[in-house]
C-alpha positions in Angstrom: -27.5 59.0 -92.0 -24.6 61.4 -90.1 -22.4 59.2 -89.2 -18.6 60.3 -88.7 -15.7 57.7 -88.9 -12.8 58.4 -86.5 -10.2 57.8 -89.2 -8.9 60.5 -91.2 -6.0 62.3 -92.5 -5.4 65.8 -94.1 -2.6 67.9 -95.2 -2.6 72.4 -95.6 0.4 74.5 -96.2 1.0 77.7 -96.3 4.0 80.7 -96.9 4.7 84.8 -95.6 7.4 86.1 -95.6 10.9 84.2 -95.0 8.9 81.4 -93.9 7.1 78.2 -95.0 4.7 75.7 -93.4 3.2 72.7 -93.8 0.0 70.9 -91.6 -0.4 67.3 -91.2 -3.3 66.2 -89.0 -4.6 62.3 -88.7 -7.3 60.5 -86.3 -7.4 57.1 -85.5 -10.2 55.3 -83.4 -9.9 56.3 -79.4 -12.7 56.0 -76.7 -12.6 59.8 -76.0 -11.0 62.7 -77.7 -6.9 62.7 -77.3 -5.0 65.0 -79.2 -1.2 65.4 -79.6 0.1 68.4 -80.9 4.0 69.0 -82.2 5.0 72.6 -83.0 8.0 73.9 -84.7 9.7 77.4 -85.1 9.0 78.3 -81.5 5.5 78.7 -82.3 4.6 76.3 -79.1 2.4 79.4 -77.5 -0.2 78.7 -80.1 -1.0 75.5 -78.7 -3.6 76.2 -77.0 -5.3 77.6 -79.4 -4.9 74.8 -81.6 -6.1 72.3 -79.2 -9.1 74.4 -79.0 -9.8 74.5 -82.5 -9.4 70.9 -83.1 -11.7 70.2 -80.0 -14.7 72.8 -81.8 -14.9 70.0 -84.4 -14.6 66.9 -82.7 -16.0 64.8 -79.9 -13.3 61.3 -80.3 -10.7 60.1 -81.7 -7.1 59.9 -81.1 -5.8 62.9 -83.2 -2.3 64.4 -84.1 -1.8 67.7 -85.6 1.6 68.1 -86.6 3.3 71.7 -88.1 6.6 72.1 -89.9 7.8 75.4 -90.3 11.1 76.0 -92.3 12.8 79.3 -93.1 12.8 80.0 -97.0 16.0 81.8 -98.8 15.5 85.4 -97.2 17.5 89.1 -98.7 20.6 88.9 -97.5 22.7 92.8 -96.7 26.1 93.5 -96.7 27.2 96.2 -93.8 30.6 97.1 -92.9 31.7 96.2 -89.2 33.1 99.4 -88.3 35.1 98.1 -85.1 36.5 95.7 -86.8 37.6 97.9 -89.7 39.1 100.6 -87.4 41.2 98.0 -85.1 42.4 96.8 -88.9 43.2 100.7 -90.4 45.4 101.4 -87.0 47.2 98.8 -86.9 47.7 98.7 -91.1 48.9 102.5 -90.8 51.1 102.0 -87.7 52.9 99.1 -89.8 53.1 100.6 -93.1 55.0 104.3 -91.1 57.3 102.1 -89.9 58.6 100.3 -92.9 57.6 102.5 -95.6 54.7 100.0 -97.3 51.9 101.5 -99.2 48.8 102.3 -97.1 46.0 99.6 -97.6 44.0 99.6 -100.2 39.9 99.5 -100.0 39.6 96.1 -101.5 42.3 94.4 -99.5 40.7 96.0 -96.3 36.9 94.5 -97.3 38.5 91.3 -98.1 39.6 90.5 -95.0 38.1 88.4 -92.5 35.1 90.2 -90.4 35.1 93.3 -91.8 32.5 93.0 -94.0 29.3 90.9 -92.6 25.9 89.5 -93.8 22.6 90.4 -92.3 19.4 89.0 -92.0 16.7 90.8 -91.6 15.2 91.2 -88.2 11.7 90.2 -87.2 9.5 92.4 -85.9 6.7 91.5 -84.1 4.1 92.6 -86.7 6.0 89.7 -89.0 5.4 87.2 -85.7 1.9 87.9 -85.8 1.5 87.8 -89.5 3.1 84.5 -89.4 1.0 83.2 -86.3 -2.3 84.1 -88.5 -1.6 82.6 -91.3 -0.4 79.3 -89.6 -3.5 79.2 -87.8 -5.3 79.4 -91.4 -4.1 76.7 -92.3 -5.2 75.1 -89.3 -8.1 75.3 -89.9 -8.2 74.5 -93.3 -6.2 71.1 -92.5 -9.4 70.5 -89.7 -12.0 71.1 -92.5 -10.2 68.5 -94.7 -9.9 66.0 -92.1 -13.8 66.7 -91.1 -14.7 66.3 -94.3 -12.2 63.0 -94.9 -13.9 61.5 -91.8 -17.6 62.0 -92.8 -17.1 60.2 -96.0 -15.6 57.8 -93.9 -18.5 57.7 -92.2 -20.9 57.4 -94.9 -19.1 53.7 -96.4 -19.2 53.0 -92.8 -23.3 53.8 -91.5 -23.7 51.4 -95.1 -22.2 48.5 -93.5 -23.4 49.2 -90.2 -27.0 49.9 -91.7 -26.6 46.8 -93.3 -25.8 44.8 -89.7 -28.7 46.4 -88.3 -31.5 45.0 -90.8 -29.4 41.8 -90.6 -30.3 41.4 -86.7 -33.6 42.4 -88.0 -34.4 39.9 -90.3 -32.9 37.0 -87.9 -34.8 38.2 -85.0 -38.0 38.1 -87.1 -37.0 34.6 -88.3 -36.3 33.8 -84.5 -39.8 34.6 -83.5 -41.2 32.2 -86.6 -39.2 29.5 -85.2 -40.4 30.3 -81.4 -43.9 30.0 -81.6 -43.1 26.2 -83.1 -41.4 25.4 -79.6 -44.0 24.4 -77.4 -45.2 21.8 -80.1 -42.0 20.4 -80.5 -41.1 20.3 -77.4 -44.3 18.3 -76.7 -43.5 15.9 -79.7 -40.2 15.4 -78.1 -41.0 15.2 -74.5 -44.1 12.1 -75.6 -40.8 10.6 -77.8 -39.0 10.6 -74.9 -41.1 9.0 -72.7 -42.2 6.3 -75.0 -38.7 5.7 -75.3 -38.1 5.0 -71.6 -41.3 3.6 -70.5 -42.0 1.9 -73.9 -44.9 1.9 -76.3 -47.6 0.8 -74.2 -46.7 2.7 -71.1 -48.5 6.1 -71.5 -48.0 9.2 -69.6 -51.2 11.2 -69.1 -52.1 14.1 -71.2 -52.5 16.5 -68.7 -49.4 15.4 -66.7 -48.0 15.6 -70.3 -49.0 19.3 -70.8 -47.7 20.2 -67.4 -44.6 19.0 -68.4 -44.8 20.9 -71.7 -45.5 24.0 -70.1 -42.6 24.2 -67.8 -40.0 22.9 -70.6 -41.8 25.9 -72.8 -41.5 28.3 -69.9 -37.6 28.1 -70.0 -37.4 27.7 -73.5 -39.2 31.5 -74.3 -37.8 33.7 -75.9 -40.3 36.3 -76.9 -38.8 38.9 -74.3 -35.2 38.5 -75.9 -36.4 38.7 -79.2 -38.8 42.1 -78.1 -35.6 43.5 -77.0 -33.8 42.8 -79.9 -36.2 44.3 -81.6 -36.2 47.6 -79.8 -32.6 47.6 -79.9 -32.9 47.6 -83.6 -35.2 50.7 -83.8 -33.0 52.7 -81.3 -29.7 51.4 -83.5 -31.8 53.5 -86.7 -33.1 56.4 -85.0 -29.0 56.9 -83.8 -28.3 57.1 -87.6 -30.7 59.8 -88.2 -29.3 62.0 -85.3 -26.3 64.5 -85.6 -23.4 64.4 -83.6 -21.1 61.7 -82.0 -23.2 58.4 -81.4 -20.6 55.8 -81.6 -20.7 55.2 -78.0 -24.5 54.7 -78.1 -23.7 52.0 -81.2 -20.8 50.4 -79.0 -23.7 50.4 -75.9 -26.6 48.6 -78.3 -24.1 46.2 -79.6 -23.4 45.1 -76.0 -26.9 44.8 -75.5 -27.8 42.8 -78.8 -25.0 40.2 -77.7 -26.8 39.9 -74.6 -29.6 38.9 -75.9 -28.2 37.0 -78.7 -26.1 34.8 -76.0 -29.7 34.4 -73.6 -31.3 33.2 -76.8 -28.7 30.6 -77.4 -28.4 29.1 -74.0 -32.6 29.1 -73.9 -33.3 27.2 -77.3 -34.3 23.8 -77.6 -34.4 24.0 -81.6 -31.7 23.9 -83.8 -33.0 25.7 -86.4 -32.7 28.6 -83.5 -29.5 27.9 -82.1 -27.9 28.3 -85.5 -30.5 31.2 -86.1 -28.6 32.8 -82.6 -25.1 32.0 -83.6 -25.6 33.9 -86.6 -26.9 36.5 -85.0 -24.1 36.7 -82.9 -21.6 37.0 -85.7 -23.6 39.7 -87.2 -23.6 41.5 -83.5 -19.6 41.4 -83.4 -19.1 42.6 -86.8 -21.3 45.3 -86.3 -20.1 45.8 -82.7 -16.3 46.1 -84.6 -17.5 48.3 -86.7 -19.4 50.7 -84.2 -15.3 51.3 -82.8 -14.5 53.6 -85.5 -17.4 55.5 -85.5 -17.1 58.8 -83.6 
């Protein structure tokens, strides 16, 4: 049974470099396929690529892939602001001539404010494309996680929904039983009724009885509902053995069994069937419910 659920959530992080990064993606159910992407650390260019990877694995669902990138401690170099340290030596020298002070010394001069000054170290563009590659590994390692977290999803879902299915099966096939008792009890009601009206001793004839009967009966069929429900039912297990996306085709049966569920209803003249259709019905909205989150 390949079925996918549309709910997932995965997680892939990654480091290079001066920098570290961390994927989050999640689905959640959606009628087609939406996704929402939110890139830090100026590395909004690679969206479209990441749209396109997410959209290689997955046909619906409402999905959010989420990066963080943060800058780790990086080598920090001293270097000597030259301009800085020459505006600082004039002006020093010029001073100490004219009152006869000791020339600076070298620690004094590197102590002072902007002479000395920390550097970080540039980014070339081979770094940028390092960085780009590996984020875009993790990618897809975070996609593989969250295709793999959705088909076992899937798999405690196409139970339950397996389960629906042979539910409507068994209910139809105890809906037909009960059908092919209608005619008679409709007769058997239909002569009660009339011997309840007319009395005992007036009679209605048998063959204005029958004709009666007939047309009550003719209403009252169900076969073609139940037929349908029954082909329903086979298309419903074939889908299960077929790859790919089929919740739409589940959410399309499950209108179709409640349509046939509700024309069963409103025909029956038994009980035993109505409450037969009801439960049908129940089972046709849980399974219709559950058909949602499948992609």
């Amino acid at each position: 049974m390949a079925i996918s659920s549309m709910t997932g959530f995965a997680r892939a992080a990654g480091a290079i470099g001066v920098y570290s990064w961390a994927w989050e993606v999640k689905s959640v159910n959606s009628r087609g396929l939406d996704l929402r992407s939110r890139l830090q650390g100026g590395l909004d260019g690679l969206e479209a690529t990441v749209r396109a990877a997410a959209a290689r694995r997955f046909h619906r669902g409402h999905l959010s892939l989420n990066l963080t990138l943060n800058p780790v401690s990086a080598e920090l170099t001293a270097q000597v602001n030259e301009d800085v340290l020459v505006s600082i030596l004039s002006v020093a020298n010029d001073l100490a001539a004219r009152i006869g002070a000791a020339p600076p010394t070298v620690d004094g001069l590197l102590s002072l404010r902007g002479v000395v000054e920390t550097v970080e170290p540039e980014e070339t563009e081979a770094d940028r494309k390092a960085l780009e590659a590996g984020v875009l590994a993790s990618l897809d390692e975070a996609l593989d996680l969250l295709v793999a977290d959705r088909e076992a999803e899937g798999r405690r879902l196409g139970k339950i929904v397996g389960g629906q299915v042979d539910a409507i099966a068994r209910l139809s096939k105890d809906a037909s039983k009960l059908a092919t008792l209608q005619p008679a009890a409709l007769k058997a009601r239909l002569q009660q009724q009339v011997a309840d009206i007319l009395g005992a001793a007036a009679g209605l004839s048998e063959e204005r009885l029958l004709q009666e009967v007939a047309l009550l009966a003719t209403k009252a069929d169900v076969r073609e509902e139940l037929d349908r429900l029954t082909v329903h039912v086979g298309a419903a297990r074939e889908l299960f053995s077929n790859d790919g996306a089929i919740g739409r085709r589940l959410d399309f049966l499950a209108q179709e069994f409640n349509r046939e569920a509700n024309t069963l209803c409103s025909k029956s003249q038994d009980a035993a069937l109505t409450n037969i259709g009801i439960e049908l019905k129940t089972v046709i909205d849980q399974f219709r419910e559950q058909a949602q989150n499948i992609e």
